[in-house]
VMD Tcl script that builds the backbone (N, CA, C; Angstrom):
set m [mol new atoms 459]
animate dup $m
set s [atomselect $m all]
$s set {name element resname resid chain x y z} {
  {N N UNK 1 A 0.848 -1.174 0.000}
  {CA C UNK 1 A 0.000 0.000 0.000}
  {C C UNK 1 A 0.896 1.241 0.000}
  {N N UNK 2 A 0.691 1.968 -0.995}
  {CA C UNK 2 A 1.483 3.226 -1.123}
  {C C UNK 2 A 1.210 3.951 -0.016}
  {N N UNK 3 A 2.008 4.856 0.630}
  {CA C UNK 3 A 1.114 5.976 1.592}
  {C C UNK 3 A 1.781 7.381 1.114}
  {N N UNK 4 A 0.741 8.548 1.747}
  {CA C UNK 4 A 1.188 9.549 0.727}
  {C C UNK 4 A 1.258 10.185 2.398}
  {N N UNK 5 A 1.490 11.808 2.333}
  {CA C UNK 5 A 2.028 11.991 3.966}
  {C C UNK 5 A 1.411 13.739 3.706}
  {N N UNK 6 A 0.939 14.535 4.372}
  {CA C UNK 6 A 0.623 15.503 4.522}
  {C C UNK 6 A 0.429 16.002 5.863}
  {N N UNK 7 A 0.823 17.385 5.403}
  {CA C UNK 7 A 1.607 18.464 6.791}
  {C C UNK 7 A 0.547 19.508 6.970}
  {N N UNK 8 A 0.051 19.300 8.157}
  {CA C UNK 8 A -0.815 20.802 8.969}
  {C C UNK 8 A -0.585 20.762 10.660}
  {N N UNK 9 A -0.652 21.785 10.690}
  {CA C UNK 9 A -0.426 22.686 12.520}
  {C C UNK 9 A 0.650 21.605 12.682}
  {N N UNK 10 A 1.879 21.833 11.817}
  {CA C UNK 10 A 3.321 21.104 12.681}
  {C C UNK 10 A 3.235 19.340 12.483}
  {N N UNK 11 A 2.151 18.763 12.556}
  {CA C UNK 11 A 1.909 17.335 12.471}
  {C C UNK 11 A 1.933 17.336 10.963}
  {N N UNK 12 A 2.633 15.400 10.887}
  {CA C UNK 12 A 2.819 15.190 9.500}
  {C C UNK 12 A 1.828 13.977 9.414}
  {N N UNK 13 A 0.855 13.751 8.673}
  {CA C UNK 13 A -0.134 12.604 8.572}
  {C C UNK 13 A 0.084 11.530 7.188}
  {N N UNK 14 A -0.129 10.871 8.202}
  {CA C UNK 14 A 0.277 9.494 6.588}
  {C C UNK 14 A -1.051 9.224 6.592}
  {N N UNK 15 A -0.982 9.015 5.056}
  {CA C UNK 15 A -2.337 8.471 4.924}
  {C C UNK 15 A -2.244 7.051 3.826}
  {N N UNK 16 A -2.933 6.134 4.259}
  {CA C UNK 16 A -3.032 4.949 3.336}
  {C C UNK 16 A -3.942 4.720 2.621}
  {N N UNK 17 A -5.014 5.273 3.003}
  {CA C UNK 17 A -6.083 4.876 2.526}
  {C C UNK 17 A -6.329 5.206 0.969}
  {N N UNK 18 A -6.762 4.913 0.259}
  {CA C UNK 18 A -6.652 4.823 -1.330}
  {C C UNK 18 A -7.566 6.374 -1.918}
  {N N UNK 19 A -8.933 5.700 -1.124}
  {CA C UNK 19 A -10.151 6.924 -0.837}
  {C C UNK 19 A -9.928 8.164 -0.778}
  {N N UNK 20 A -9.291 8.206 0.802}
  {CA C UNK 20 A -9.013 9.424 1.438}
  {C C UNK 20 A -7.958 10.174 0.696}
  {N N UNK 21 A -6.737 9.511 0.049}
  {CA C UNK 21 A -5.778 9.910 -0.936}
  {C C UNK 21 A -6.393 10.783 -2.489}
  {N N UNK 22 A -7.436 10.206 -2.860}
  {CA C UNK 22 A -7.718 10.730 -4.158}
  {C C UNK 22 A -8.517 11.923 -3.974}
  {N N UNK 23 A -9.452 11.368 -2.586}
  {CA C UNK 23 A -10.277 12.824 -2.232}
  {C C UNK 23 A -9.299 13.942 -1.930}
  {N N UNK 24 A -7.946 13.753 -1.281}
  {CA C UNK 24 A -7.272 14.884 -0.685}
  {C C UNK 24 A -6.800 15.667 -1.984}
  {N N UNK 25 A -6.144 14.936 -2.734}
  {CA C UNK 25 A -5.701 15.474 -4.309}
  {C C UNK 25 A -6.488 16.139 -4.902}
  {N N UNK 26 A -8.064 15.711 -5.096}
  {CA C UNK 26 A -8.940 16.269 -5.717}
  {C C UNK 26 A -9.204 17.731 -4.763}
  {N N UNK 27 A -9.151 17.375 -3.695}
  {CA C UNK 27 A -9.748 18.836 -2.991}
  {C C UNK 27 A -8.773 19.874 -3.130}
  {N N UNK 28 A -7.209 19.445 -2.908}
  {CA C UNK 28 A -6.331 20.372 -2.793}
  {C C UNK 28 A -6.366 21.170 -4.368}
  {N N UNK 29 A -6.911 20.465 -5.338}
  {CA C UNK 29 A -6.885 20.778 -6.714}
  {C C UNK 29 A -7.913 22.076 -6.730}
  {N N UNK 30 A -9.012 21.673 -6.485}
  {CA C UNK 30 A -10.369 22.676 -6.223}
  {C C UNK 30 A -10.104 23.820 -5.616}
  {N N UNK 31 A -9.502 23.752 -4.217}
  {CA C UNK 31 A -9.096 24.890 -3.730}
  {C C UNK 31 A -8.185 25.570 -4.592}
  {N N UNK 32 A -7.103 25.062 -5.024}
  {CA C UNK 32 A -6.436 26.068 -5.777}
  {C C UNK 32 A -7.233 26.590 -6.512}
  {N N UNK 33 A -7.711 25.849 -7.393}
  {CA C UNK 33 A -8.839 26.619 -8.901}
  {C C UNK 33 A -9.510 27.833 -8.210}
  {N N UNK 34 A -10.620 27.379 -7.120}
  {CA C UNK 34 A -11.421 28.201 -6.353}
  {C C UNK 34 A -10.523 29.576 -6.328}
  {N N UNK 35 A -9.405 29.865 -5.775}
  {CA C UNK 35 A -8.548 30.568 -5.327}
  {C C UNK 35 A -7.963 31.534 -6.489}
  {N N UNK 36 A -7.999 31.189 -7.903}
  {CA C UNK 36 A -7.586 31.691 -8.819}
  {C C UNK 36 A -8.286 32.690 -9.157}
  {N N UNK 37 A -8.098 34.068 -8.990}
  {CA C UNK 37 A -9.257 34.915 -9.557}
  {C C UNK 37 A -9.154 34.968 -10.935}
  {N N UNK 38 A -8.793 34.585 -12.007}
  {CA C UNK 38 A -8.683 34.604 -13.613}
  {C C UNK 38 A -10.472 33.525 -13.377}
  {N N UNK 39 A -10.471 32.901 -12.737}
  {CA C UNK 39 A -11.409 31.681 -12.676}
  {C C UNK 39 A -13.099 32.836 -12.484}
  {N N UNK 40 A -13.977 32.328 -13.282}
  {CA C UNK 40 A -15.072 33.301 -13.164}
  {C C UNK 40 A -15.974 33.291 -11.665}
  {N N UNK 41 A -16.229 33.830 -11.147}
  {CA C UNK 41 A -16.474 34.100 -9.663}
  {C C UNK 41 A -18.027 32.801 -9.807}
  {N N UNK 42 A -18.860 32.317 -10.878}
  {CA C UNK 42 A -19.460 31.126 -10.868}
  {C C UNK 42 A -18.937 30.038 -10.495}
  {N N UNK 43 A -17.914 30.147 -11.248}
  {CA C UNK 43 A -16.823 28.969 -11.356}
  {C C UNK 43 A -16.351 28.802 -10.190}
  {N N UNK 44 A -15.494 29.440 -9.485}
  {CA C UNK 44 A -15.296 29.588 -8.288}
  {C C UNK 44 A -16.064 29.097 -6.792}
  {N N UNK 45 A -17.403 29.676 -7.300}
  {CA C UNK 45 A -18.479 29.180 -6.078}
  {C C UNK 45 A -18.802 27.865 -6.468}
  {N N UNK 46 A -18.664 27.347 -7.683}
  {CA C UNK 46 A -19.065 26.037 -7.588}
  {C C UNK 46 A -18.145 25.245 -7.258}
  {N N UNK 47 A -16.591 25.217 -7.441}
  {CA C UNK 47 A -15.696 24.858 -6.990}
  {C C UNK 47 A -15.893 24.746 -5.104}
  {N N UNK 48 A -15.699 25.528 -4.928}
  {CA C UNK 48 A -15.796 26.155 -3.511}
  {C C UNK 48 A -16.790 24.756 -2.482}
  {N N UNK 49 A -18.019 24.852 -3.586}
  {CA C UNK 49 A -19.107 24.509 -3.027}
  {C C UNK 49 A -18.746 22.726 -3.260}
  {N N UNK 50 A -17.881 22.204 -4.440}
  {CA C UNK 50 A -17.795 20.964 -4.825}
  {C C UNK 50 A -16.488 20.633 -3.724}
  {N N UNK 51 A -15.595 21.314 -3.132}
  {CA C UNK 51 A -14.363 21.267 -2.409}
  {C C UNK 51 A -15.313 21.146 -0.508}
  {N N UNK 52 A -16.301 21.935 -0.433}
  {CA C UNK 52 A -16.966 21.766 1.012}
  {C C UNK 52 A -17.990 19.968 0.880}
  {N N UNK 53 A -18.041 19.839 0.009}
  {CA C UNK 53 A -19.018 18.639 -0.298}
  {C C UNK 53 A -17.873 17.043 -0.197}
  {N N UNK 54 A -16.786 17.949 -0.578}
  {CA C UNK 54 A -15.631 16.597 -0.639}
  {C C UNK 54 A -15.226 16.461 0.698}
  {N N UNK 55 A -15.238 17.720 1.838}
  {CA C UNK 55 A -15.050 17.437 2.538}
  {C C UNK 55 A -15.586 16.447 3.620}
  {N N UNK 56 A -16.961 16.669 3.325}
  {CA C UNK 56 A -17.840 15.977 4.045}
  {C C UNK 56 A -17.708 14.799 3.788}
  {N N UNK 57 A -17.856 14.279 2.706}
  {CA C UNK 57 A -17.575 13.054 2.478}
  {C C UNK 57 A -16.371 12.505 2.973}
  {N N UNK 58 A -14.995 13.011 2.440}
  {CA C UNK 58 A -13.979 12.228 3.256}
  {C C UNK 58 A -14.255 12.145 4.865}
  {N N UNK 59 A -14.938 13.117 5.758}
  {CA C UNK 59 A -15.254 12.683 7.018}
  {C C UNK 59 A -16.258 11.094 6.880}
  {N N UNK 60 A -17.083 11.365 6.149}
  {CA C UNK 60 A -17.842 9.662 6.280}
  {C C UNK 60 A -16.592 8.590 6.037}
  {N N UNK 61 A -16.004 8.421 4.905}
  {CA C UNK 61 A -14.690 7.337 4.862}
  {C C UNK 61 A -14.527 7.717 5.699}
  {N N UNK 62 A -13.730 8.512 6.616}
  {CA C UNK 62 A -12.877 8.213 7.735}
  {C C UNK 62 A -13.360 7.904 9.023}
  {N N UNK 63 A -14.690 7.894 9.088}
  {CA C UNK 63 A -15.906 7.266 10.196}
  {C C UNK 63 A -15.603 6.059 9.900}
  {N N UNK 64 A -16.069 5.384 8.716}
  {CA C UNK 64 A -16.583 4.146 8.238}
  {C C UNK 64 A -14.939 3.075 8.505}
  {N N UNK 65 A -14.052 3.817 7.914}
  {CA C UNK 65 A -12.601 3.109 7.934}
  {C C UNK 65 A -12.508 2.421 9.161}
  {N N UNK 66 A -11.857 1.234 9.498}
  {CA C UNK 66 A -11.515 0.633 10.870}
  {C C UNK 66 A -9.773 0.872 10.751}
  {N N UNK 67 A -9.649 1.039 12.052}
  {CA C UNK 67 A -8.116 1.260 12.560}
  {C C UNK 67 A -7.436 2.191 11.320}
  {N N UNK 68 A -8.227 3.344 11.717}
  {CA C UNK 68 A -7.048 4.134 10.478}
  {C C UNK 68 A -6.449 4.710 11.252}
  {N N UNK 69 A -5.203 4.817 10.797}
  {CA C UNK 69 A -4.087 5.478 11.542}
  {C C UNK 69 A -4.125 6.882 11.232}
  {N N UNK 70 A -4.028 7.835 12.468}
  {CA C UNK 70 A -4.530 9.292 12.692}
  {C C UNK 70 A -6.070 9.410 12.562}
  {N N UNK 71 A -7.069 9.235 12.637}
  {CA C UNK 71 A -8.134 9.402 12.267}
  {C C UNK 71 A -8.928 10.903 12.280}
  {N N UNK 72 A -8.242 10.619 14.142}
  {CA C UNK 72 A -8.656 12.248 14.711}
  {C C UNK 72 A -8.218 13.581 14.000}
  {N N UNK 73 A -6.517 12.836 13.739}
  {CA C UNK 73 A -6.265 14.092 12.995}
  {C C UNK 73 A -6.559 14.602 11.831}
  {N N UNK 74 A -7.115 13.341 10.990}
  {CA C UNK 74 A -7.840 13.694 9.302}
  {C C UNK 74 A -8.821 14.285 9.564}
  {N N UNK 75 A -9.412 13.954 10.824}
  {CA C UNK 75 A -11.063 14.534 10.984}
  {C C UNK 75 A -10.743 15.700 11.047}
  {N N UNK 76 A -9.783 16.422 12.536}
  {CA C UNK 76 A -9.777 17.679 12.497}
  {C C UNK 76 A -9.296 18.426 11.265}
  {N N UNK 77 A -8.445 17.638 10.332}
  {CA C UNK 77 A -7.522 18.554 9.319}
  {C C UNK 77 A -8.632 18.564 8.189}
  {N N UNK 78 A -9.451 17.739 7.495}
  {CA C UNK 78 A -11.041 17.878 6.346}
  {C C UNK 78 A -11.734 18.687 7.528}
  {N N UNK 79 A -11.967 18.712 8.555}
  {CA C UNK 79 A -12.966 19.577 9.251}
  {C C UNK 79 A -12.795 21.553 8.755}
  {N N UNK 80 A -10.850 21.366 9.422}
  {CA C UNK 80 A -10.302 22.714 9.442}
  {C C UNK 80 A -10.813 22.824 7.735}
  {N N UNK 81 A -10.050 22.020 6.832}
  {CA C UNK 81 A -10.228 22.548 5.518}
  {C C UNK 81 A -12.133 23.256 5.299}
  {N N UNK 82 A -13.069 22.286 5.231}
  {CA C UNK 82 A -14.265 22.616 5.257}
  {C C UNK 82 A -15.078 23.728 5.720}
  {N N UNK 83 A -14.500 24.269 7.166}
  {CA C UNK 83 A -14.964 25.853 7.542}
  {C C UNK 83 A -13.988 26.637 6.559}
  {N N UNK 84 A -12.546 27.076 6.536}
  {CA C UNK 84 A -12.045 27.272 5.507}
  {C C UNK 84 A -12.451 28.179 4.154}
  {N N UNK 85 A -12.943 26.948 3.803}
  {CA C UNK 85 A -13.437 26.994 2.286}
  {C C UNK 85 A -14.884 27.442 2.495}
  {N N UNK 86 A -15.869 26.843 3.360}
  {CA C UNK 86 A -17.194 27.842 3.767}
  {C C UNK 86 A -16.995 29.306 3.703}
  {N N UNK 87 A -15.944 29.746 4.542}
  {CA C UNK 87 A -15.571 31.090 4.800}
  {C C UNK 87 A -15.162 31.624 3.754}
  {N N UNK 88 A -14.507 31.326 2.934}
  {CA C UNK 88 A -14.005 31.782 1.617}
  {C C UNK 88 A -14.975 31.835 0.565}
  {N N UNK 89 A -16.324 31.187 0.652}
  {CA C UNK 89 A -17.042 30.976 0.079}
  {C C UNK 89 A -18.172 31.648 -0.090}
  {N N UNK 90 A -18.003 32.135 0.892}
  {CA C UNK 90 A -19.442 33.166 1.861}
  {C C UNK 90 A -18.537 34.935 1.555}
  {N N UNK 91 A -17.162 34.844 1.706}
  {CA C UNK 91 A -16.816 36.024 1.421}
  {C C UNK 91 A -16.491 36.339 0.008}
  {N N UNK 92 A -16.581 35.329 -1.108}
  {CA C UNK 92 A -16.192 35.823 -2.820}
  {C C UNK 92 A -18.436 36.229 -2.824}
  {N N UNK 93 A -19.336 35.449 -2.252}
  {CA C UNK 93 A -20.625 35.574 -2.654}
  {C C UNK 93 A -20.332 37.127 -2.219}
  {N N UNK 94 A -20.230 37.093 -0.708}
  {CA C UNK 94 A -20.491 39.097 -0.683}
  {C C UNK 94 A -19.676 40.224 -0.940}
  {N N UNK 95 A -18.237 39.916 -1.798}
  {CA C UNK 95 A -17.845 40.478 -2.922}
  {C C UNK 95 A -18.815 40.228 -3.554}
  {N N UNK 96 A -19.186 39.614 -4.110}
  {CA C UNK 96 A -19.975 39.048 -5.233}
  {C C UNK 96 A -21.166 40.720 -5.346}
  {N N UNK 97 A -21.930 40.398 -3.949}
  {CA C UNK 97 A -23.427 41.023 -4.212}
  {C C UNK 97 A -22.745 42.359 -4.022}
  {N N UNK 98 A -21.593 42.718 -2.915}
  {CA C UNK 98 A -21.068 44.131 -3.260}
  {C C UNK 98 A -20.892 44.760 -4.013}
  {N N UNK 99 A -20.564 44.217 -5.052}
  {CA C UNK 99 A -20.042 44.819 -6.539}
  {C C UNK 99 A -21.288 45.099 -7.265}
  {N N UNK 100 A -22.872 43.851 -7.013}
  {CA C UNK 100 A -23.634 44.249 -7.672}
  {C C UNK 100 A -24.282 45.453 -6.958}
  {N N UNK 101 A -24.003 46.138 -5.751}
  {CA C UNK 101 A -24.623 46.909 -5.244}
  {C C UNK 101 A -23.746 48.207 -5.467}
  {N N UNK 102 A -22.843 47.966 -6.067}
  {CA C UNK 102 A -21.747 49.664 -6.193}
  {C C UNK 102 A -22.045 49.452 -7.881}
  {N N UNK 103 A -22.352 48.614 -8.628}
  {CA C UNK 103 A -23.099 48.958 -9.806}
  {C C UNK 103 A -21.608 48.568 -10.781}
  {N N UNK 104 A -20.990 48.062 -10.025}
  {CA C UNK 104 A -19.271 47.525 -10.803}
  {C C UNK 104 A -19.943 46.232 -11.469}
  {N N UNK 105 A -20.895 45.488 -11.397}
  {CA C UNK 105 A -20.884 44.410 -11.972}
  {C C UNK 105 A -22.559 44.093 -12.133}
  {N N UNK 106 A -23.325 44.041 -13.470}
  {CA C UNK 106 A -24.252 43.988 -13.382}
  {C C UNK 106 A -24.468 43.000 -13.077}
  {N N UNK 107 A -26.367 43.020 -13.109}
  {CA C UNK 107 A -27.019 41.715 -12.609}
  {C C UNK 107 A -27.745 41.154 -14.008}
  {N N UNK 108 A -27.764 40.120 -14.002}
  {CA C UNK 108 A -27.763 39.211 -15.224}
  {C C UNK 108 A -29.216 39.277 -15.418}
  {N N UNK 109 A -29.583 38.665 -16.371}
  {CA C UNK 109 A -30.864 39.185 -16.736}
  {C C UNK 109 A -31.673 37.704 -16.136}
  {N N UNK 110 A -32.994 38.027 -15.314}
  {CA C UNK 110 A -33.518 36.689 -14.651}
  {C C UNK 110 A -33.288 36.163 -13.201}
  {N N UNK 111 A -31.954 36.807 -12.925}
  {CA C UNK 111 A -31.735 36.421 -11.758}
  {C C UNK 111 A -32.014 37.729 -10.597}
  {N N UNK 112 A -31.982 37.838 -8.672}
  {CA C UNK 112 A -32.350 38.249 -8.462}
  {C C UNK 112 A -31.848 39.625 -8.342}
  {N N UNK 113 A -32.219 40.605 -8.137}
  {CA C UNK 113 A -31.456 41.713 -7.722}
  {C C UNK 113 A -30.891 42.022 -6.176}
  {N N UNK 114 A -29.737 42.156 -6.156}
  {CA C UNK 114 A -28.914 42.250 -5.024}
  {C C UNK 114 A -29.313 43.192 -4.145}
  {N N UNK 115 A -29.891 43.230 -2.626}
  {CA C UNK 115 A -30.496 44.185 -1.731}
  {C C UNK 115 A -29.384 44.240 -0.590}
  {N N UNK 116 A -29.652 45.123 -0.001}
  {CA C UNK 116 A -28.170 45.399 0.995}
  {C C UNK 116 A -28.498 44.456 2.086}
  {N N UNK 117 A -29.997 43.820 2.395}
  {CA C UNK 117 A -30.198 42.843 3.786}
  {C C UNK 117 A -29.538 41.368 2.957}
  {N N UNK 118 A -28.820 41.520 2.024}
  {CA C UNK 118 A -28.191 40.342 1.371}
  {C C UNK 118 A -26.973 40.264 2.151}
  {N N UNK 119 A -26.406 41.620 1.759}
  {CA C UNK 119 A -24.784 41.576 2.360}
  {C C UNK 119 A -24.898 41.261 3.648}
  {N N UNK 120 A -25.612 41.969 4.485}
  {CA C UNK 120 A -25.969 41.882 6.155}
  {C C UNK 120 A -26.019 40.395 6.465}
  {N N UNK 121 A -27.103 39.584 5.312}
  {CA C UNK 121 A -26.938 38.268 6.005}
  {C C UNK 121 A -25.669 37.354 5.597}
  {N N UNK 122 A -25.133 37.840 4.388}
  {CA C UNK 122 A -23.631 36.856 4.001}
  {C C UNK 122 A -22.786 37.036 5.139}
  {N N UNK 123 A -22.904 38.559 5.573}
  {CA C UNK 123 A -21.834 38.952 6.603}
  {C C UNK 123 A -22.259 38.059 7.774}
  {N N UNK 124 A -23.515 37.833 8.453}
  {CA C UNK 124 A -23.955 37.344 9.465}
  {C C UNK 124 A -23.657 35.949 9.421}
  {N N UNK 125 A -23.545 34.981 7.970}
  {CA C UNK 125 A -23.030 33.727 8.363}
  {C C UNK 125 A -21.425 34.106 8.147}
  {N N UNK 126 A -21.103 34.763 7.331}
  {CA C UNK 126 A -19.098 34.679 8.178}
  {C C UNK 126 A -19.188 34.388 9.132}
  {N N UNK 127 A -19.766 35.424 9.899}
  {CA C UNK 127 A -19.414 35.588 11.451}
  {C C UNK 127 A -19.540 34.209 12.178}
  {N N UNK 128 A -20.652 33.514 11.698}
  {CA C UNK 128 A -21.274 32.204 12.269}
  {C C UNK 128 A -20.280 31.331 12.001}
  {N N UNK 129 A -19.489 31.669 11.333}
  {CA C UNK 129 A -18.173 30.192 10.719}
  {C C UNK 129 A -17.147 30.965 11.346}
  {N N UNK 130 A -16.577 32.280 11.085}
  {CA C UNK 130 A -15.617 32.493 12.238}
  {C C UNK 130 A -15.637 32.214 13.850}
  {N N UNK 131 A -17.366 31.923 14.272}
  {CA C UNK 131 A -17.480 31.522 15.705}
  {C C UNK 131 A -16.773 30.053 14.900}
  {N N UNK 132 A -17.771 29.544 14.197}
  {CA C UNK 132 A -17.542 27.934 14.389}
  {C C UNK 132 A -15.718 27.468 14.330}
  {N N UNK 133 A -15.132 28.323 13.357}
  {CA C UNK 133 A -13.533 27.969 13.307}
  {C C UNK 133 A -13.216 28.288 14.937}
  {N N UNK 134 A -13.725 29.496 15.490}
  {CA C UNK 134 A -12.449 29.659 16.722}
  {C C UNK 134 A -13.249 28.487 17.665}
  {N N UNK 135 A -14.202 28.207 17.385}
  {CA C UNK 135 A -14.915 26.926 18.776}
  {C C UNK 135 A -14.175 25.642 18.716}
  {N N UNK 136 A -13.799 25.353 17.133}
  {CA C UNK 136 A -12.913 24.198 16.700}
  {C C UNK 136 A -11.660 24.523 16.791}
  {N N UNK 137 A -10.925 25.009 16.644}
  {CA C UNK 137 A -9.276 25.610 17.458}
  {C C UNK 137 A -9.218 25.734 18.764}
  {N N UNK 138 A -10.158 25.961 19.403}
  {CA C UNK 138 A -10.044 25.892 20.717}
  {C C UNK 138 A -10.296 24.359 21.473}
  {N N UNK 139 A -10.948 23.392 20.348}
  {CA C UNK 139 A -11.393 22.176 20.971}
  {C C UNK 139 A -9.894 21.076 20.753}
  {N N UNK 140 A -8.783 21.920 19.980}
  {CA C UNK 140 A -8.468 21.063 19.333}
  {C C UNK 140 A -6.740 21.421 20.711}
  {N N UNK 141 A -6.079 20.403 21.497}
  {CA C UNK 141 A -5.262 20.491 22.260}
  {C C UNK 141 A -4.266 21.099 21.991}
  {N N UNK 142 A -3.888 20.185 20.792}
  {CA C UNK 142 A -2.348 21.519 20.527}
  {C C UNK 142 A -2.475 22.758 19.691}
  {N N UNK 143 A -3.542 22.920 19.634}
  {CA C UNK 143 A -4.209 24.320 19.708}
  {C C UNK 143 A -4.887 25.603 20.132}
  {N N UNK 144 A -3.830 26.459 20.279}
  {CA C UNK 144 A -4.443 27.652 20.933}
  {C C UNK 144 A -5.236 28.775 20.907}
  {N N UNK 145 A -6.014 29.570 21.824}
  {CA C UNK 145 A -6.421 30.566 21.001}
  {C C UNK 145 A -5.963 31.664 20.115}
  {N N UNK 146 A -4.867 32.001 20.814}
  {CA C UNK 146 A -3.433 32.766 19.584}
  {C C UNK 146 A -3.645 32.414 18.834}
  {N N UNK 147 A -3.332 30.943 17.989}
  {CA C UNK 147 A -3.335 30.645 16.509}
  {C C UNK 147 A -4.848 31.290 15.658}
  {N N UNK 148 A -5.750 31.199 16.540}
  {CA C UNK 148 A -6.871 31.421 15.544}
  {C C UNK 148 A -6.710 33.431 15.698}
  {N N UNK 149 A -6.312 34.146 17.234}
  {CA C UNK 149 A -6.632 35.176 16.405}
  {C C UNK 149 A -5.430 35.742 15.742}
  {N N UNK 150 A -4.060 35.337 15.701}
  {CA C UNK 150 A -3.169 35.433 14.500}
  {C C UNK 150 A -3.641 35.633 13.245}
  {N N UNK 151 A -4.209 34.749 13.139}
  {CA C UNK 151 A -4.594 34.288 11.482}
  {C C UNK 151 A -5.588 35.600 11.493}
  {N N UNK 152 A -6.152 36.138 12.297}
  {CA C UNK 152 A -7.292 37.153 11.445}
  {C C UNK 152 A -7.011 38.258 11.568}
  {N N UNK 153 A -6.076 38.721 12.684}
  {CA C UNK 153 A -5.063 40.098 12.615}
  {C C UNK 153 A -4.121 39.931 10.963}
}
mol reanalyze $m
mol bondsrecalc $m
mol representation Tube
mol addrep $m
């Protein structure tokens, strides 16, 4: 069995599993794309949205798997990825409706028109995933609260 090995918060994780290997490749692929702004901001959210869906799933394999080695830590590391990419996901949409509300980017013909209680609520689930990331950094031992508010300073 080949194993392939990947690095987050300092820990290095081997992974064997065949599954969990192709899903990680595929996701790390998505995120990049997602991440590319040349990529059309559709494109992007569907990426985004196909990269949070992979995540979930690799959490079921790694439920279902017996004796996988690290388990906890794949869980927490597809978990971390999954808010992540939510968050990133929720903030290109309200770029998104911002732009249709400063009149930089029209609105397509059919679809809805962008109202400012739009932005209010995109902004209101950030916030709901920035609780949920710092509740999960804090659950997680060799993790502190520093690390999470580092990252947002």
């Amino acid at each position: 069995v080949s194993t392939q090995s990947t690095g987050w918060e300092g820990k290095c994780v081997s992974i064997t599993n065949d599954e969990i290997k192709i899903e990680l490749a595929q996701l790390k692929d998505k995120i990049q794309q997602a991440k590319d702004v040349g990529t059309s901001t559709d494109k992007r959210l569907e990426l985004y949205d196909e990269a949070v869906g992979g995540c979930r799933d690799v959490a079921q394999i790694i439920r279902k798997a017996d004796k996988l080695e690290s388990a906890e830590t794949l869980t927490d590391y597809f978990a971390f990825l999954r808010i992540t990419c939510t968050i990133d996901r929720f903030l290109l949409m309200a770029r998104q409706v911002s732009d249709k509300l400063k009149g930089v980017v029209e609105t397509r013909p059919g679809t809805k028109m962008a109202r400012p209680e739009d932005l209010v609520r995109l902004y209101d689930i950030i916030l709901q995933n920035y609780a949920e990331y710092f509740f999960f950094f804090c659950l997680i031992p060799s993790l502190g609260e520093w690390r999470f508010l580092s990252k947002i300073e």
